[in-house]
N, C-alpha and C positions, 0 to 999 in steps of 0.2 A: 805264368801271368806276366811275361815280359817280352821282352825280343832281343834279340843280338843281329849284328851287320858285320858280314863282311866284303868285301869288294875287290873283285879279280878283274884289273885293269888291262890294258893292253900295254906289255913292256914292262911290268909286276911282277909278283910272284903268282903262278899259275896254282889253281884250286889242288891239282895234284901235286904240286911242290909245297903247299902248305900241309893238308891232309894227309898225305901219304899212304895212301886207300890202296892201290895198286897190289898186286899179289897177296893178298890178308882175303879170310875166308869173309863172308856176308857180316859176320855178326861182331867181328873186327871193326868191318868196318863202319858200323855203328856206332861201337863205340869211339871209335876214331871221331867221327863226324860229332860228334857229343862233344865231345874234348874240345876240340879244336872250334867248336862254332861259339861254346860258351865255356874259354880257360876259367873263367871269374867264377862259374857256378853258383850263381847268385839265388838260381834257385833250389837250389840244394833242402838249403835250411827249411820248407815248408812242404816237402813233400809229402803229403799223407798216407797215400795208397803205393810204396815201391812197384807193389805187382802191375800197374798200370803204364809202366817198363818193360817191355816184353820186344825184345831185338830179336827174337825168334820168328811171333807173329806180327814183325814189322808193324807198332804201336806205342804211344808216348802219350802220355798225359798231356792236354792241351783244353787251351779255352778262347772261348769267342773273345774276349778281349783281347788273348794272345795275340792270334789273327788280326784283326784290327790296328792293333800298332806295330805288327810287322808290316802290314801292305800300306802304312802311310809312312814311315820311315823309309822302305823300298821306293815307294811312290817318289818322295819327298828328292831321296838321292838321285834319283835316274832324273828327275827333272835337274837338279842341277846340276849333274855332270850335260846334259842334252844343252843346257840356257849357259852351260860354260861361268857358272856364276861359284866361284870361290873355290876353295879345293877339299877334295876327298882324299882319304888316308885310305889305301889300299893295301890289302892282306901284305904284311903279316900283322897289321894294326888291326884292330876291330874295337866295337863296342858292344857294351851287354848292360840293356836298361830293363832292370826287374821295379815293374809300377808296382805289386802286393807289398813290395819290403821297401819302396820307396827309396834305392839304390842304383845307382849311375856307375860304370866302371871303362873305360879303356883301358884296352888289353894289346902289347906287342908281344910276340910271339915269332924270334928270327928263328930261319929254320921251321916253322908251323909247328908239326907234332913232334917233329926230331929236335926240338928244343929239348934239353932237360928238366924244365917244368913239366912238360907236358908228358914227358915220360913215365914223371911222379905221377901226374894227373891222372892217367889211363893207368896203372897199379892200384891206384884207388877206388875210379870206376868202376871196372870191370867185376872185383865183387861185389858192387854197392847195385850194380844195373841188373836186373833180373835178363840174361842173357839167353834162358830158355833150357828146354832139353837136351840136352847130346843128340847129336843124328845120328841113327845107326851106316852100320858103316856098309857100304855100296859092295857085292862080292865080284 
C-alpha cells in the first residue's frame, strides 16, 4: 500500500549496476528486485497473506491505491526531470513512501545489492518470500 522510486539517469549508476540481476536464475532475481527497489521494507510489517508472494508464479500482493501513487510519483518525476525543474536523486538513492503505516524513508544503497546491507537484506528475504517449488531438473 505504498510505492518506492528509483531513477536510472544517464551517466548514474545503470539498473544492472545497482540490481545485480544478471547471471542469477528468475527467482533470484526477484528477489533481487525486492531488495533493492524497497531496502527500507516498510511494508514488511503488515503483510497478512505471505503466500500472495509467489516468485515462482510471477505475483506479489498489490493494491489499487498501490498503483495509484506509483504512477503520480512516476508521473510527477518525469515531469520534472522533462520541465528541468530542481533535482532528482538517482540510483543508488531511492525512496520508499508506505501510505497504510504512514512512513517516509530514503534509502542509499552504494554498490545497489553488493552493498552489505543488502546482502543482510536478501538472507533474510529469501526465506521470508515464498519463492515457489523447486523445478525439476531438465535431463
Amino acid at each position: 500500500m505504498g510505492t518506492a522510486l528509483l531513477c536510472f539517469l544517464p551517466g548514474a549508476m545503470s539498473f544492472e549496476q545497482y540490481f545485480r540481476v544478471e547471471g542469477h536464475d528468475r527467482q533470484e532475481q526477484f528477489a533481487r528486485f525486492i531488495a533493492g527497489l524497497s531496502p527500507a521494507m516498510l511494508q514488511m510489517g503488515y503483510l497478512e497473506v505471505p503466500e500472495a508472494v509467489n516468485f515462482h508464479e510471477q505475483r506479489g500482493p498489490s493494491t489499487a491505491m498501490a498503483c495509484e501513487l506509483c504512477a503520480g510519483v512516476v508521473g510527477t518525476t518525469v515531469l520534472k526531470l522533462l520541465l528541468k525543474r530542481g533535482k532528482v536523486k538517482a540510483a543508488p538513492w531511492g525512496m520508499h513512501f508506505d501510505a497504510y503505516r504512514q512512513k517516509f524513508s530514503h534509502t542509499w544503497r552504494p554498490f545497489g545489492n553488493a552493498h552489505p546491507m543488502q546482502r543482510v537484506l536478501l538472507k533474510f528475504i529469501r526465506p521470508k518470500m515464498r519463492l515457489g517449488p523447486a523445478q525439476p531438473k531438465q535431463a
